[in-house]
C-alpha positions in Angstrom: -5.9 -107.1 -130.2 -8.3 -110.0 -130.4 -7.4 -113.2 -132.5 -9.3 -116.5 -134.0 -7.5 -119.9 -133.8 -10.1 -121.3 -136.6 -8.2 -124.6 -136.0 -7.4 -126.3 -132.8 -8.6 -130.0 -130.9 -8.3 -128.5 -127.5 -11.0 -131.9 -126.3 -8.2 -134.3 -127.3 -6.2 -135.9 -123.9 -3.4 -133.6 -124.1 -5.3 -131.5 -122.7 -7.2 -133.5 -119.7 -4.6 -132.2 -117.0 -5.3 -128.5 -117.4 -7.8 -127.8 -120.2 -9.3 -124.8 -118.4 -6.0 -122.9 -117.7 -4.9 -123.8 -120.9 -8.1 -121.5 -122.5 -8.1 -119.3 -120.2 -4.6 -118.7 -120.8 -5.7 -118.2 -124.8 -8.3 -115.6 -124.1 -6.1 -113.7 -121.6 -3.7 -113.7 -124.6 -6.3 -111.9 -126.8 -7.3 -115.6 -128.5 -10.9 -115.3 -127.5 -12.2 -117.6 -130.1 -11.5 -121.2 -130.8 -13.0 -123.0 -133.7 -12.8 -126.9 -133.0 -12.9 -129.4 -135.8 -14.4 -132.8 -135.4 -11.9 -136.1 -135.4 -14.4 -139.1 -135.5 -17.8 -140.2 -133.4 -15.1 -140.4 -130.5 -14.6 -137.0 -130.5 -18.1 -136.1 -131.2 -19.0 -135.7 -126.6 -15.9 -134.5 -125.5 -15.7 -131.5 -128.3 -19.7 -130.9 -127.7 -18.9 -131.0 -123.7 -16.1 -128.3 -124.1 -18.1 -125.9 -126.3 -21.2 -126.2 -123.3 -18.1 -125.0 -121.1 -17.0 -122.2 -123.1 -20.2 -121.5 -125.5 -18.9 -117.6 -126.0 -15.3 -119.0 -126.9 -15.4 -122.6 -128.2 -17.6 -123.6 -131.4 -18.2 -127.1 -132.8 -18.0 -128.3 -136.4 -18.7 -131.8 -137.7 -17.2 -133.9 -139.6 -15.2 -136.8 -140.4 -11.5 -137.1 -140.5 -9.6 -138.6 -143.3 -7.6 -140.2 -141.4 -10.3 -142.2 -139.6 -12.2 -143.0 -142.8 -12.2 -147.1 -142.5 -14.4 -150.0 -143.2 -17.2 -147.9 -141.2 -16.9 -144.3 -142.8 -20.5 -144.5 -144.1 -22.0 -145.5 -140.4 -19.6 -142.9 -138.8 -21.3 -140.1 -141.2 -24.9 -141.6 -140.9 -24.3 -140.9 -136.4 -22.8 -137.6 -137.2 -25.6 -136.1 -139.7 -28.3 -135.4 -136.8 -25.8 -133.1 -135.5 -26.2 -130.4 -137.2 -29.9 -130.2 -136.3 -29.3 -130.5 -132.8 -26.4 -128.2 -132.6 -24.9 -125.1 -134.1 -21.9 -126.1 -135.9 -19.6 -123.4 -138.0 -18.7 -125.3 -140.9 -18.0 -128.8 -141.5 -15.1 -130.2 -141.0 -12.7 -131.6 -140.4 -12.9 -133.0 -143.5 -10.5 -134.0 -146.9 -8.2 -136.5 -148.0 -4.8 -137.9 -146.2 -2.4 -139.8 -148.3 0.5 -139.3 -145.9 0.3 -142.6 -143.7 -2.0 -145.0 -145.7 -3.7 -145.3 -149.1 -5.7 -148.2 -148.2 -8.9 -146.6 -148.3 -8.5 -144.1 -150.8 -11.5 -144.2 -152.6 -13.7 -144.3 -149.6 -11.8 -140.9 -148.4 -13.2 -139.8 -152.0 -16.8 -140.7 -151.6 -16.7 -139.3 -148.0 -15.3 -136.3 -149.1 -17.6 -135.6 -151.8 -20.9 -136.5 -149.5 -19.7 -134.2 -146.7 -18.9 -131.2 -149.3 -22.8 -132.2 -150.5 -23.8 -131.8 -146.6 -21.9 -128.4 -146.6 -24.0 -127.1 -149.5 -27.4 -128.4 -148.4 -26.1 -126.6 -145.2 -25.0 -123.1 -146.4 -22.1 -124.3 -144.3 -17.9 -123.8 -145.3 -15.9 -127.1 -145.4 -12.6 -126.9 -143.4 -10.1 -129.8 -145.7 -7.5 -131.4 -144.5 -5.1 -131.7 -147.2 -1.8 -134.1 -146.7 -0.1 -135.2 -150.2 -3.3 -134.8 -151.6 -3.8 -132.0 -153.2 -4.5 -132.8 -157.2 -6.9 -135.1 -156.0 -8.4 -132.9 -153.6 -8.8 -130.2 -156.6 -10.0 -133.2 -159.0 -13.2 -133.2 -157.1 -14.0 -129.4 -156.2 -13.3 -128.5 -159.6 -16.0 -130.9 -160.2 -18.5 -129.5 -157.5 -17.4 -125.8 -156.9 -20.5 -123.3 -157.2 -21.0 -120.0 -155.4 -22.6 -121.9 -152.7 -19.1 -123.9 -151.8 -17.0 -121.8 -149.7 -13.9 -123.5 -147.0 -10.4 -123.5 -146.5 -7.3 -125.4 -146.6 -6.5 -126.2 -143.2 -2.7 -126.2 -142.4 -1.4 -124.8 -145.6 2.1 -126.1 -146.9 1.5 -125.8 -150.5 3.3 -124.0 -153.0 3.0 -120.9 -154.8 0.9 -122.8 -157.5 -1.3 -124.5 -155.3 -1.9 -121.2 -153.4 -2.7 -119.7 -156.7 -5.1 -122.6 -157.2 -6.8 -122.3 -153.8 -7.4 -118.7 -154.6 -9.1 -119.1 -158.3 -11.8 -120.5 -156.3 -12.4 -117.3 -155.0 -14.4 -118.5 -152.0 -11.6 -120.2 -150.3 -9.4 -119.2 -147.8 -5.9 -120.7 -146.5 -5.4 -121.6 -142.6 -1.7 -120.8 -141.4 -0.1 -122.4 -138.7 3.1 -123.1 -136.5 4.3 -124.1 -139.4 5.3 -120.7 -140.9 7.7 -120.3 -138.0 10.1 -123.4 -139.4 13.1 -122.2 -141.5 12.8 -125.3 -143.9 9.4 -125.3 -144.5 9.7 -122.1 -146.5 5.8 -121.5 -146.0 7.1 -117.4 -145.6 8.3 -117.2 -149.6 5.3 -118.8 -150.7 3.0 -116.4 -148.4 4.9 -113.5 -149.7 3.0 -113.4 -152.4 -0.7 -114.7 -151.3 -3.0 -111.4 -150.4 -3.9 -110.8 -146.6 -7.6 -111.4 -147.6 -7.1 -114.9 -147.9 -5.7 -116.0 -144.8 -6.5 -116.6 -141.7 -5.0 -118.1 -138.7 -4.6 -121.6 -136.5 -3.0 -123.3 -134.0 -4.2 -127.1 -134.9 -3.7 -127.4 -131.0 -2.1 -130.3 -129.7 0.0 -130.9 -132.7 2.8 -128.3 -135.0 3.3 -125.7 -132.5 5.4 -122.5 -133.7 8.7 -121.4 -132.5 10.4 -121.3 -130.0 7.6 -124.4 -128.9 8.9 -126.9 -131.4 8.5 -130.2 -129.7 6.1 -129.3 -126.8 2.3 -129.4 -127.1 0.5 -126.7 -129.4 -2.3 -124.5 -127.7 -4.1 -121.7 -129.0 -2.1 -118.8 -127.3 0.7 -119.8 -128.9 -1.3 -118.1 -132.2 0.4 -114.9 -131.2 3.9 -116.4 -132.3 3.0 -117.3 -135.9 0.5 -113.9 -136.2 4.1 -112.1 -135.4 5.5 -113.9 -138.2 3.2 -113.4 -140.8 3.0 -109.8 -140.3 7.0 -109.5 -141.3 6.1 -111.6 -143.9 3.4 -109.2 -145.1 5.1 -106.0 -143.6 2.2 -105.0 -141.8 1.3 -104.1 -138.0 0.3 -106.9 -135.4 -2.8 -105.0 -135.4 -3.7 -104.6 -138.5 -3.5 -108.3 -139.3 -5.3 -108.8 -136.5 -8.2 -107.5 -137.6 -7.8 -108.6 -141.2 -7.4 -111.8 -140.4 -10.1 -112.0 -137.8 -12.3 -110.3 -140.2 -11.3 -113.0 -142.7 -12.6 -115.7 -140.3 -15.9 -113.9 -139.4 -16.8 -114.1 -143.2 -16.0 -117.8 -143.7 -17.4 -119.0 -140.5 -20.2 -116.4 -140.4 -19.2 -115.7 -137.1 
């Protein structure tokens, strides 16, 4: 069985003691591809410098975190554009709104939301959003901009049934599941029960929200296997199978 953790910062510094053994331990454990999402211009050298490491295992995206849109979000967008011409990038991302930790800047995380879902377009290229208690306003502005050429997913998906059901009118949007799944109180499983295979795939979002029995240590992308196991009891279907639905799934958003 091969896997695809469309989700994981494997460049960040929880990783700097053992970053190597720590992928190689992923593709030994059938996770042979690793999709990494973009933080900030920080993160820009580090994530390009693993992916020149590992170009058959790790690919880039670009993008601009919500969580690091300040004061300089339209500079940090203006350095990050030229990427994608000098570089293949998957998708871009990561990308969305966080209203978690700080409001402050919410109407710049708007604008830079909507100019990065217009690079995705110009681009033929999926968005990957980051979605924290900020969903309505997330689906405020793709109902405004959705066309068949806007495709993505919901990274880290905690929603609810109704949300789910929202994510999938779209029709060209998938959900990313996590570590999360594998927490009792999160009740992600009753919710999935009733989401079709077809639109999920799978993710570590290595470092952080790593499944059971790893609660409290650092996430890393063999750790997939744990929450693939528990979605296929949720869905009543073979490792394998969901395996290759949910890497097919990936293939088609990320054109892989």
């Amino acid at each position: 069985m091969t896997w695809i953790d469309t989700h994981a910062h494997l460049y960040t510094k929880e990783f700097d003691s053992d970053r190597e053994l720590m992928i190689q331990n992923a593709i030994r454990n059938g996770v042979e591809t690793m999709l990494l999402p973009n933080i900030d211009v920080t993160t820009i050298a580090p994530m390009l410098e693993l992916c020149a490491d590992f170009p058959k295992n790790c690919l880039p995206m670009m993008g601009l975190h919500p969580g690091n849109v300040k004061e300089d979000w339209q500079e940090q967008l203006l350095a990050m554009k030229p990427y994608f011409s000098s570089h293949k990038m998957v998708a871009v991302g990561e990308i969305g709104m966080d209203l978690y930790w700080d409001k402050t800047f919410l109407e710049e995380q708007k604008l830079a939301f909507r100019l990065q879902i217009q690079w995705a377009k110009e681009l033929k290229l999926p968005i990957v959003i980051h979605a924290r208690e900020a969903f309505e306003e997330i689906f405020e502005i793709i109902d405004e901009v959705i066309d068949d050429n806007l495709t993505g997913v919901f990274h880290c998906f905690t929603g609810n049934l109704d949300q789910a059901k929202k994510i999938i009118s779209y029709k060209n949007f998938m959900m990313g599941i996590g570590g999360v799944l594998t927490y009792k109180k999160a009740a992600l499983d009753i919710v999935l029960q009733d989401v079709p295979l077809e639109y999920l795939i799978l993710e570590t979002d290595s470092p952080y929200l790593p499944p059971v029995p790893y609660r409290g240590k650092r996430n890393e992308s063999a750790f997939l296997v744990h929450t693939a196991e528990k979605l296929a009891e949720v869905h009543g279907v073979n490792l394998a199978d969901l395996a290759k639905i949910t890497s097919a799934n990936a293939k088609k958003l990320f054109h892989l």
